[in-house]
C-alpha positions in Angstrom: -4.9 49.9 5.2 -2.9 47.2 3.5 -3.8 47.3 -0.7 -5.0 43.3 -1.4 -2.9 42.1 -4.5 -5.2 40.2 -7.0 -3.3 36.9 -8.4 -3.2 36.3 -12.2 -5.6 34.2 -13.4 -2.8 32.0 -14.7 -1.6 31.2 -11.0 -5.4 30.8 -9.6 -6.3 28.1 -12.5 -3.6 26.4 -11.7 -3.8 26.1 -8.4 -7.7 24.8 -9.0 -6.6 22.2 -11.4 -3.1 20.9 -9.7 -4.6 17.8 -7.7 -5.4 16.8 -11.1 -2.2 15.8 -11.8 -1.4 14.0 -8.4 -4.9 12.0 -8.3 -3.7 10.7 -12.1 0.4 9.7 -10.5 -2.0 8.1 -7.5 -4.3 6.2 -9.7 -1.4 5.0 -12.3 0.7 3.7 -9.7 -1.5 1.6 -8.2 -2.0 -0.5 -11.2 1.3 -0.2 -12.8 2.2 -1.8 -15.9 6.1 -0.8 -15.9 9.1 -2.4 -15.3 12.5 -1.8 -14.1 14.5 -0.6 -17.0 17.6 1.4 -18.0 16.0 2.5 -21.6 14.2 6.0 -21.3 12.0 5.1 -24.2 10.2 1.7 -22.3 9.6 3.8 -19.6 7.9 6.6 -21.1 5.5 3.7 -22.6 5.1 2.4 -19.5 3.7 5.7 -18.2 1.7 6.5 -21.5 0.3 2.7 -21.2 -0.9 3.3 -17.5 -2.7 6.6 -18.3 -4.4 5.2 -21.4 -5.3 2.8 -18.7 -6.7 4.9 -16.3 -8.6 7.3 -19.4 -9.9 4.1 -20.9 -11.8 3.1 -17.8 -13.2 6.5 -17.6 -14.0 6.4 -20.5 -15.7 2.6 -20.4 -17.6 4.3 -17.2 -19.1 7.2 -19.2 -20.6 5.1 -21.8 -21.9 2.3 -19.6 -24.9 3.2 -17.7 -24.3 0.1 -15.4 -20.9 -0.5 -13.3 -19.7 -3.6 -14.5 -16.4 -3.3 -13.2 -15.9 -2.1 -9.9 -12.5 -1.9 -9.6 -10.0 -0.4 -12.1 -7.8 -3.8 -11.9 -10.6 -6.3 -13.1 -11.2 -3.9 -16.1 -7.6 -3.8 -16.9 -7.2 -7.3 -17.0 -10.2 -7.6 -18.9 -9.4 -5.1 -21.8 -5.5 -6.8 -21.5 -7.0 -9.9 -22.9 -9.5 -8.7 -25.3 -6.6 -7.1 -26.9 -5.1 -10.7 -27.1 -7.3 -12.7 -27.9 -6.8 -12.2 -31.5 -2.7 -13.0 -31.0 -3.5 -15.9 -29.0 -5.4 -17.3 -31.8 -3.2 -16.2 -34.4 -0.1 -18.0 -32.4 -1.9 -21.0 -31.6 -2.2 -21.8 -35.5 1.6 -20.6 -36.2 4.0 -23.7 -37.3 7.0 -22.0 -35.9 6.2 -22.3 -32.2 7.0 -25.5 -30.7 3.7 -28.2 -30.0 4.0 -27.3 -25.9 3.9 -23.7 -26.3 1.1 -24.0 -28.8 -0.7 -26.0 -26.8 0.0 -23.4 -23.7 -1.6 -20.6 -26.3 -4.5 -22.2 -27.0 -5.1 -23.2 -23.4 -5.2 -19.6 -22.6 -7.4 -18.7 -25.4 -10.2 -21.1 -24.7 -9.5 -23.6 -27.8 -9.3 -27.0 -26.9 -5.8 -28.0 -26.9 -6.1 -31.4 -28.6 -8.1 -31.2 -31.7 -6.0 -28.7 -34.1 -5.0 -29.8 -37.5 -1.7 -28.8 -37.1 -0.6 -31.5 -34.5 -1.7 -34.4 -37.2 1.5 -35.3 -38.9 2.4 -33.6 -42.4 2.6 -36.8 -44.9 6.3 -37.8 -45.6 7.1 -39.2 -49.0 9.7 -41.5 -48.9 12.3 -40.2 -50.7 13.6 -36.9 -50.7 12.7 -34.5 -53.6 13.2 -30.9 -54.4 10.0 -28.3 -53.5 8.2 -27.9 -56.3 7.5 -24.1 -55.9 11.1 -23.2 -55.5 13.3 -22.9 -58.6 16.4 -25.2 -59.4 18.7 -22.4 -58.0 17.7 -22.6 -54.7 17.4 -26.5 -54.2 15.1 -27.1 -51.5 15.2 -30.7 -50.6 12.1 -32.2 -48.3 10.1 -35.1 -47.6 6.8 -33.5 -46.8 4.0 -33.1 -49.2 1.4 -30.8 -50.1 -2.2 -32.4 -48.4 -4.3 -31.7 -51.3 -1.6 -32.5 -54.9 0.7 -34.8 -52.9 3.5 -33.1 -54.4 6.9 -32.0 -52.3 6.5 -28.9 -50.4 9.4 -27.0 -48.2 8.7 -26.2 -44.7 8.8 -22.6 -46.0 5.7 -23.2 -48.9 4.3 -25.6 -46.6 2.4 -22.4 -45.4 1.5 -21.1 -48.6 -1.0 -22.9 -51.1 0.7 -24.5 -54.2 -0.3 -22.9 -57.6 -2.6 -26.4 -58.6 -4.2 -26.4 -55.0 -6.2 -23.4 -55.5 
């Protein structure tokens, strides 16, 4: 009579929870968010990024008591642009970016793109004077003025609020 070896109970678990792991490489690389690259670091984000992905939709199913999403792609690309909603609007007001790409911006955010106060042209003076907020030892020369004191106002401070507008 052969003696039957009992496994240890390390080996058994695992062998119960290793399709675990291969359901989780399944699920993540259908909806990958990676890209071909040659730095290790982006592409451990783009693993950590596709299994915060595929928790978060677990997750979202837990706590909803109806399905909304049926498939893990729609709710990816609906929690994608919830978390940019905020940037898009952000950008869309931001003086650096050029008039097409703002307009781009706020065509994917839902604003209308024609009627932002930032496409109605600053007030020029017509001559050339030194920014009042800046000291003499930087020189700052510009034509634009401030909207509300009428006073020159560098592209720089144009953002910021001058001391006798607030």
């Amino acid at each position: 009579m052969k003696r039957q070896m009992k496994k240890p109970e390390m080996i058994t678990f695992y062998n119960m929870t290793k399709g675990g792991v291969d359901l989780l490489d399944q699920k993540t690389s259908l909806n990958s968010v990676g890209r071909r690259t040659k730095r290790w670091p982006l592409c451990i984000f783009f693993k950590l990024l596709n299994i915060a992905g595929v928790n978060s939709k677990l997750h979202f199913d837990g706590n909803q008591p109806q399905n909304i999403y049926k498939r893990r792609k729609d709710f990816l690309k609906a929690l994608s642009l919830d978390l940019v909603t905020e940037y898009h609007h952000i950008s869309s007001t931001t003086k650096s970016f050029s008039k097409p790409l703002r307009r781009i911006v706020r065509k994917h955010a839902g604003q209308s793109p024609e009627t932002m106060e930032e496409d109605i042209p600053e007030p020029l003076s017509k001559a050339q004077k030194r920014c009042h907020l800046f000291s003499y030892k930087k020189d700052r020369k510009t034509k634009t003025l401030c909207q509300k004191c009428q006073k020159n106002v560098c592209k720089e401070n144009s953002i910021i609020m001058c001391s006798q507008c607030m």
